[in-house]
Structure formats: C-alpha cells, structure tokens
C-alpha positions as CSV (number, residue, x, y, z in Angstrom):
1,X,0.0,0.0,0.0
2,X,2.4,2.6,-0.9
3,X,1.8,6.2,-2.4
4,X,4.2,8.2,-4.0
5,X,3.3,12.1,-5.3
6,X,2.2,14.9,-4.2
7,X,-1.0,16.9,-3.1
8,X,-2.7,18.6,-5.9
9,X,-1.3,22.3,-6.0
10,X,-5.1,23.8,-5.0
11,X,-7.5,20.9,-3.6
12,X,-10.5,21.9,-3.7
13,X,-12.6,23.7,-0.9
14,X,-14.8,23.2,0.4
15,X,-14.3,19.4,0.5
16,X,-15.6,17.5,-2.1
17,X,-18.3,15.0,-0.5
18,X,-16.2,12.4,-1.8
19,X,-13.3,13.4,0.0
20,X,-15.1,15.0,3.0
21,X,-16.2,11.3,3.8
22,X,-12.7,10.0,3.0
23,X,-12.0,11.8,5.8
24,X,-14.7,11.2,8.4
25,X,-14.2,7.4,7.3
26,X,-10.3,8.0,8.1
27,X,-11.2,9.8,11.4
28,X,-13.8,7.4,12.7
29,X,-11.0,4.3,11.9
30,X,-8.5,6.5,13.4
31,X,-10.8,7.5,16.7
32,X,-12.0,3.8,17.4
33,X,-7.7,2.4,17.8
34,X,-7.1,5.4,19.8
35,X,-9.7,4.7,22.1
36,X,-9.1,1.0,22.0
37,X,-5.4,0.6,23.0
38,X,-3.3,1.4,25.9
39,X,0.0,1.2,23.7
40,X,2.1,4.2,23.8
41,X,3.4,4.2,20.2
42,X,0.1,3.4,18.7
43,X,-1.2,6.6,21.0
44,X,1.9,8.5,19.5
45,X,1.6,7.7,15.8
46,X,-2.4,8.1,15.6
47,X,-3.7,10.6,18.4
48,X,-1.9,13.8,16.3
49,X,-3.0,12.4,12.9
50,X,-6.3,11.6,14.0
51,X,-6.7,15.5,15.7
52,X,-5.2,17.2,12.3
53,X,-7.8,14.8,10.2
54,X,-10.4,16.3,12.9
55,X,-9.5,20.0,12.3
56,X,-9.6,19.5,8.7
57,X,-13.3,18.5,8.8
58,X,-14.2,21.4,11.6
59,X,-13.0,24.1,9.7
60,X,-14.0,22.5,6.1
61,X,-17.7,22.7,8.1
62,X,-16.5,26.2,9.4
63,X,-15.6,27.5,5.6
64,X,-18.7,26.0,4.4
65,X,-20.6,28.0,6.6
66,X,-18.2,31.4,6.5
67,X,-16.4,31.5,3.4
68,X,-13.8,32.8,5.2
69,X,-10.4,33.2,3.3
70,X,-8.6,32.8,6.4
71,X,-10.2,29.5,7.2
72,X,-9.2,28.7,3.5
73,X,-5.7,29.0,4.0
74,X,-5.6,27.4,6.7
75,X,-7.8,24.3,5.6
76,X,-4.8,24.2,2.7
77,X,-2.2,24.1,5.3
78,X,-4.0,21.5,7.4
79,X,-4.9,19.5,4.2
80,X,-0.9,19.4,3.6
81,X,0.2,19.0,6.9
82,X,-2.2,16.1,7.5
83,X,-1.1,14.2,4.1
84,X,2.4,14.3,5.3
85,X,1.3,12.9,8.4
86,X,-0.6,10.6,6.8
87,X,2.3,9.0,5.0
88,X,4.9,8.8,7.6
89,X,1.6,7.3,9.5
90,X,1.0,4.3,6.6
91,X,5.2,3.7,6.9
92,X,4.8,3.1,10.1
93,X,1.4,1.1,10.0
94,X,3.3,-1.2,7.1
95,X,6.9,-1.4,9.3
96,X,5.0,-2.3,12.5
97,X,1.7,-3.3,11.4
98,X,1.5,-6.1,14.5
99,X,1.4,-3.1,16.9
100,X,-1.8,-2.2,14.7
101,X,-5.0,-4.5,15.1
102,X,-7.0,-2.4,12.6
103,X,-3.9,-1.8,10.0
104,X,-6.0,-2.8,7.2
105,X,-8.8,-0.6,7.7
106,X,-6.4,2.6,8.8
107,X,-4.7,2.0,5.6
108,X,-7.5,1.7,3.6
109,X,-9.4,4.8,4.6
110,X,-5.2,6.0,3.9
111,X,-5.4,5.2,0.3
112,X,-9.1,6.0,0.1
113,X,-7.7,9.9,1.4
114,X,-5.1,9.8,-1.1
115,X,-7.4,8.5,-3.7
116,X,-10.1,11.2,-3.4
117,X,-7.4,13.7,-3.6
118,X,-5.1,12.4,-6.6
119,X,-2.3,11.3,-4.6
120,X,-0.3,8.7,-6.6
C-alpha cells in the first residue's frame, strides 16, 4: 500500500463529499484504535494524525458555513500538513503493522484519502 506524489497544488474547498467522507471514514477508523489501545506508540503515531484529520473537517464545516479566506488557508495548510502525516503514519502502520489491530482498515481509509485527492 504505498503512495508516491504529491498533493494537488489547489485541492479543492470546500471538500468535495467524496473526500469530506474520506475523511470522516479515516477519522472514525483513526478515533476507534485510539480509544481501544493502551500502547504508547500506537497513541503517539495516531492521536496527532487523527486530531489534524479532525481539524480538517471542523474548519472545512467552518468555511462551508463562513467563506472565510482565512479558514481557506488554513484548511490548505491543514490538508498538507495532514497528508504528510498521513504518509509517515502508513510507513509506520506497514513497518510495524503487529502493533496495529485495525492496519488494514487505517490504511484503507489511507489510500481512500489519497485516492479522493489524486495522490499517486
């Protein structure tokens, strides 16, 4: 399951539906290992990712609703910052994927991401 490429040089925003439940999929998957384990390097590899994917959809919801140019940029950065974390995130999941009960579906709703938003 591996991606190579970059994010599209102006996703678009608001969020697709396509990609808005890319996301929430990624999130929920995310939110259900962080609340199932006790391991400290599962809780350090998903808890950031799964708060950026989190702030990506409250202030998609909070553009939607605004059109606010500074919720636009930073949406962008967010967007950015969160596919970089996603990647180093599937590396991980595919180096250490015994640590990871759910790898399968994390990397899934991964790749689905990375699929909505043309990610090679």
């Amino acid at each position: 399951m591996s991606t190579s490429g970059n994010l599209p040089a102006a996703p678009a925003i608001p969020l697709s539906d396509d990609l808005q439940a890319a996301y929430k999929n990624l999130y929920d998957k995310l939110e259900a290992e962080y609340q199932s384990t006790a391991d400290p390097t599962v809780l350090g590899a998903i808890g950031p990712i799964r708060d950026n994917v989190e702030n990506i959809l409250t202030n998609d919801a909070m553009y939607k609703f605004n059109q606010d140019s500074a919720l636009f940029a930073t949406l962008k950065q967010q967007i950015s910052s969160a596919t970089d974390g996603l990647k180093t995130l599937q590396t991980q999941i595919n180096a250490t994927a015994s640590h990871f009960k759910t790898a399968a579906d994390i990397l899934g709703a991964i790749s689905k991401v990375f699929g909505v938003l043309g990610v090679l």
